[in-house]
Steps between C-alpha positions, in 0.01 A plus 500: 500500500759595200432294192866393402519432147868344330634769240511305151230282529374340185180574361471154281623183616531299212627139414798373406570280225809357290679834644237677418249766713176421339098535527234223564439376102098568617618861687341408794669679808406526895504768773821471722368713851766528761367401897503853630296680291347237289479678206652390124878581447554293205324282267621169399489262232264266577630156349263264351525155340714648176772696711576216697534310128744768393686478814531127513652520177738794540632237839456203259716620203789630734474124646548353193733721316622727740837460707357539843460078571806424331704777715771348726347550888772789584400694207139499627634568855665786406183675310334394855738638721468874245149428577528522832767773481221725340217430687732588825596797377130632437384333812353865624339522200341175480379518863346881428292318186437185664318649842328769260344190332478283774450732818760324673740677739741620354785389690366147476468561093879570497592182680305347211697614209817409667364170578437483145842583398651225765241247305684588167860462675388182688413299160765606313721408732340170534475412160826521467574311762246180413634194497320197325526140586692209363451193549783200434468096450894444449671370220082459371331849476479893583163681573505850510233772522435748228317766591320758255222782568171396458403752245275805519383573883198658551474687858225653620577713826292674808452857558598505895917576395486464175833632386695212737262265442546543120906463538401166700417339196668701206842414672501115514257504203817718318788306647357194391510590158129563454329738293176671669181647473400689839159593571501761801196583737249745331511706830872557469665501196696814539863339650461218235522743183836544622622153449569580141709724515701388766544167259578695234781685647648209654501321154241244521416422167165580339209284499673365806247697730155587430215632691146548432290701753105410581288333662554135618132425374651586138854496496584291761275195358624565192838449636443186693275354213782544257658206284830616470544614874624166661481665865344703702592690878291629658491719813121634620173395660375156541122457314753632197730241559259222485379671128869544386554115636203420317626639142859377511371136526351509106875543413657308805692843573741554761381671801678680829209682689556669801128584623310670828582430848370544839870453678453444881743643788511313775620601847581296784539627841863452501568730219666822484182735546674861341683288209149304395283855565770668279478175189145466521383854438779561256365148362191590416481907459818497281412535162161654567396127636507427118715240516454139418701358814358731715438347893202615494365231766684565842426172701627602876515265797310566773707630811661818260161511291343838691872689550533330073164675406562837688851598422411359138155759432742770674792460241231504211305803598853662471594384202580842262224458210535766235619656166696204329734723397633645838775260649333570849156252340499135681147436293440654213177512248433097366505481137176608370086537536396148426771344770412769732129444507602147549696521834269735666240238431717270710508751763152560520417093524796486774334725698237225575762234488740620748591801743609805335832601674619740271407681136213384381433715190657803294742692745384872650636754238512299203180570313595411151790209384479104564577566903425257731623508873688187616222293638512238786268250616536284790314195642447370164359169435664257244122445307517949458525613151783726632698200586461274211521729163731694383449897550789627344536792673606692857276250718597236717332247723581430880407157631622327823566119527583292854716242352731387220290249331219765469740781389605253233100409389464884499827586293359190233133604524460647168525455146868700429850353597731750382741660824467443852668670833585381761622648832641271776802504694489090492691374235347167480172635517596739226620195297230269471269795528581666149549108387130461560383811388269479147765771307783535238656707722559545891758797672581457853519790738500721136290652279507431118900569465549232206849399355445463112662161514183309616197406373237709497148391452161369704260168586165468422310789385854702489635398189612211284905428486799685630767785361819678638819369448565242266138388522416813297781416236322099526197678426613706217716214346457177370755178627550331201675139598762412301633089446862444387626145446844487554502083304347263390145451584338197607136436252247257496515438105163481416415343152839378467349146459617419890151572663642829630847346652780665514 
């Protein structure tokens, strides 16, 4: 298979500081391989304790002294909205870098970067539009709101889409007023060096936006371990999240962590058969599987389980797995060795813990690259490996159930809560189904299609708080309260000689 390679890659990927491309103070720099070949295209700086010092107090200084905070909300919508004017019209261009880097399709990659631009119009718009409350005791007193940005955010973001998922936080982080320090994946921090740029050409300020590449080890604890970085989001894998939760408590930081998941689909009998088969499979083998609401656990009752399981391993063994680059690719190569190894680990132990129906390894063809065929196993139990951790990648799990109460147990039965499916034509059952369901988030009859107004975020092992919509401006603001007396006000005099009477 052709090798594509982008034309104008760039051999260093360096940080960016106070406006500033610059090195690691120590020099240190990493090998950036792209999935299909997985050999070095770039080096990066690789950010250590100092460069996340520098970087904190580039974002500090421009808090301080800089304009950004004190900028009136449609001034910082309209640097937003030329945000997202850029980054739409280089979406072809982001999406050729981003699935060279990531080994995602490439028409998924593009649906990305405009999803990243309509993150930038969404807050902009919204800030503008935030309203804050007031509260009246007539003729007595006024209460009113003031809100201001926290300070400097530090955000520390996954390597599945990075590009979007770094917009995701810049935007409300920016629109708040904010002044940041991102720390992007080490496997992908090609689309990221683009931020600056964009930012600059849109007239964000400098020192507004930094960015310090390396590893989360390094940079990343640095970042979260930081004095003057009052908050941290974070997007990524669990076992991190419980470190990251761990190090934000020595300075009672903010946190918004959106963590793993293990997101059931279930079907009833009663559902639309060709609707669910179409959601599920794009549910899971979107994205390369590498997705963190992925329905990766298909729970099917009983009476459509065997037509369920059938027409399901048919659709997957179809599914078009390929050069990233050609628009024709359904599955492309996952992101790199390490996470590769990892999922055809998963396969291998499946293969004892359930009934290979389809895939089951690296597809015919494709000797070299981070392929792996869709995979499905059916007739898994809920106590399987397969069904209770997260694989992050194109495998899914098929297990039946007989009623509604033990659809539910199975939907709950494992540590994650983040999305649920659910796929019933009975809308009560549909109701106080997803009502019962153990996740932030439920779609009925639907696949993840998620309106930006509502709150995104998981239960238990999923994450810890909530943002989209205003509850990512709560997150990046503070609601200062405000006490007016409008008269005279009633005091208990104390020391006045009268025992404290008024």
């Amino acid at each position: 298979m052709t090798h594509y390679v982008p034309e104008g890659l760039p051999g260093e990927l360096k940080h960016h500081i106070g406006g500033e491309p610059v090195d690691s103070v120590s020099g240190k720099t990493f090998d950036v391989l792209d999935p299909v070949s997985n050999t070095p295209y770039a080096t990066a700086a690789a950010g250590q304790a100092e460069d996340v010092d520098r970087a904190v107090a580039a974002a500090r200084k421009a808090f301080t002294d800089g304009p950004w905070p004190r900028m009136p909300p449609r001034a910082r919508a309209r640097i937003l909205n030329r945000i997202a004017d850029a980054v739409e019209a280089q979406d072809a261009r982001l999406a050729e870098l981003e699935t060279f880097d990531t080994g995602l399709p490439i028409t998924q990659a593009l649906g990305q970067a405009q999803r990243a631009a309509e993150n930038f119009r969404f807050f902009a718009d919204l800030v503008v539009a935030q309203a804050d409350d007031t509260y009246q005791v007539p003729g007595r007193q006024v209460n009113y709101v003031h809100r201001k940005p926290v300070g400097v955010a530090g955000l520390i973001t996954p390597w599945n889409t990075p590009f979007m998922l770094e917009s995701w936080k810049l935007a409300p982080a920016l629109a708040s007023g904010c002044t940041v320090v991102l720390k992007p994946a080490e496997f992908t921090p090609l689309s990221a060096s683009l931020w600056a740029g964009i930012f600059a050409d849109a007239g964000l300020p400098e020192g507004v936006f930094n960015l310090v590449n390396g590893f989360g080890e390094e940079a990343g604890d640095a970042l979260v371990k930081h004095p003057d970085v009052p908050l941290i989001s974070f997007t990524g894998e669990t076992t991190t999240g419980r470190t990251i939760y761990r190090n934000c408590a020595a300075h009672l930081k903010g946190m918004s962590m959106e963590l793993g998941g293990k997101s059931p689909a279930i079907v009833f009998a009663d559902a639309d058969l060709d609707a669910a088969l179409d959601s599920t499979l794009f549910g899971v083998f979107s994205l390369n599987g590498e997705r963190c609401t992925a329905g990766s656990r298909i729970l099917v009752e009983r009476p459509v389980y065997a037509e369920f399981c059938a027409r399901y391993a048919e659709r997957a063994a179809a599914i078009v797995v390929g050069d990233p680059h050609d628009p024709a690719t359904e599955v492309g190569a996952l992101v790199h060795p390490e996470h590769h190894e990892k999922v055809l680990r998963y396969v291998e132990l499946g293969k004892s813990e359930g009934r290979l129906l389809a895939g089951g390894g690296r597809p015919s063809g494709l000797d070299t690259g981070n392929y792996v065929a869709p995979t499905v196993f059916a007739d898994v139990p809920s106590s399987a490996r397969i069904f209770q951790e997260e694989i992050f990648g194109p495998v899914v799990a098929l297990t039946p159930f007989d009623t509604e109460a033990e659809a539910l147990a199975l939907a709950n039965g494992v540590q994650y809560g983040l999305a649920a499916y659910l796929w019933t034509s009975n809308l009560q059952r549909a109701h106080t189904f997803a009502q019962s369901v153990e996740a932030g988030m439920v779609w009925l009859n639907s696949h993840n299609v998620r309106d930006l107004r509502t709150p995104f975020g998981g239960v238990k092992a999923s994450g810890v708080g909530h943002e989209g919509g205003y509850r990512s401006l709560d997150f990046y603001t503070h609601q200062q309260a405000i006490h007016v007396s409008l008269g005279p006000v009633h005091t208990a005099r104390f020391g006045s000689g009268r025992e404290g009477r008024s």
